[in-house]
N, C-alpha and C positions, 0 to 999 in steps of 0.2 A: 758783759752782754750774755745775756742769757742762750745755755746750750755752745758757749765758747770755749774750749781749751785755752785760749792766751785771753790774759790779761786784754782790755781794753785800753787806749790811751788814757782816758780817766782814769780808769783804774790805777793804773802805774804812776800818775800822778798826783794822783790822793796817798800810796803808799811814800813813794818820794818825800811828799810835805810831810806826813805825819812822821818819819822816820828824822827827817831834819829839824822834826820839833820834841826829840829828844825817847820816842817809841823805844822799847826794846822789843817787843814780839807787836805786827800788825799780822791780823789774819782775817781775811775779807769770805763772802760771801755772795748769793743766789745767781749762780750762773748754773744752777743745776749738776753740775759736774767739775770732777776736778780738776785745779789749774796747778799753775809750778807752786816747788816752794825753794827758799833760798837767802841769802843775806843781802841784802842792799846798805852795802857800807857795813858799819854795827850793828841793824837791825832785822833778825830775821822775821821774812814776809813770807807768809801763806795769800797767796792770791784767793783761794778756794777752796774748799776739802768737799764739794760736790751736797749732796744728799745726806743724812744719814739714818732719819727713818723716813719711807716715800711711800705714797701709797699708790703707784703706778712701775710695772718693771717693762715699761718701751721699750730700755735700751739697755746696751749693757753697759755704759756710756751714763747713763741716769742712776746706776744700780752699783756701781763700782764706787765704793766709799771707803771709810778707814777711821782711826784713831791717832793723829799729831800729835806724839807728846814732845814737847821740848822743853828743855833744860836752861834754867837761867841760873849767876851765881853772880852776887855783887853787880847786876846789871848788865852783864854779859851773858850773850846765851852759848853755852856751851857744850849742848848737842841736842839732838835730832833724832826721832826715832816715827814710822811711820810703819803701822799697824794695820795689814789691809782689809778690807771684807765687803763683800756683798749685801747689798738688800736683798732678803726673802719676798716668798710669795706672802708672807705676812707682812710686809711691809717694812719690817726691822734689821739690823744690820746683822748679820752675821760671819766670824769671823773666816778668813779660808787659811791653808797650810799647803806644807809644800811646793811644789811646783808651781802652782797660782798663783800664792804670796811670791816667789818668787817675781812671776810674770810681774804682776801688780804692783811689786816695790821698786821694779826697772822703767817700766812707763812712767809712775809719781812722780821716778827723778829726771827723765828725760820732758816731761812738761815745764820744765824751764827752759829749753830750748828757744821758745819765744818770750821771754823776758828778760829781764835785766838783772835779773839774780844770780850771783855767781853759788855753787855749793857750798857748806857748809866745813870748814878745814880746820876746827878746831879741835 
């Protein structure tokens, strides 16, 4: 649902199926903003990574985006890494440090909160 932080029920149950048909990374899209990320069973699920070039900065909520990279090896994914940054006044992502990234990499992980994603423990 667009401008949601949690996952919708569809949502979660398109991730579900597609995970139970054998997915090793599902990572969803346009709710404008970012949602959890996390494993469901074997499969890790990005609900959302938000934005990453927009040409509108409403919110900081709209503007708050990043880089997911995750790690797969023989089918298993075996870690996680989530890179934060801002959209500029130009529209583009930009990347932030320090104290921000910190902000910004503690919210990412607590947007699983409302899903069914446990973290990543590999």
């Amino acid at each position: 649902i667009q401008g949601q932080s949690c996952p919708s029920p569809a949502r979660t149950e398109l991730a579900r199926a597609t995970a139970e048909a054998g997915a090793d990374v599902v990572v969803g899209s346009h709710a404008h903003r970012l949602q959890g990320a996390g494993m469901l069973g074997d499969t890790f699920v990005a609900y959302g990574l938000g934005n990453f070039a927009w040409y509108t900065q409403a919110s900081t909520a709209t503007t708050a985006t990043g880089i997911l990279t995750v790690t797969v090896d023989g089918g298993n994914v075996i870690g996680q890494e989530w890179t934060p940054a801002m959209i500029g006044s130009d529209g583009l992502p930009h990347p932030v440090d320090g104290a921000e990234a910190e902000r910004m990499t503690d919210e990412f992980a607590q947007l699983t909160d409302c899903t069914d994603l446990e973290p990543l423990s590999r």
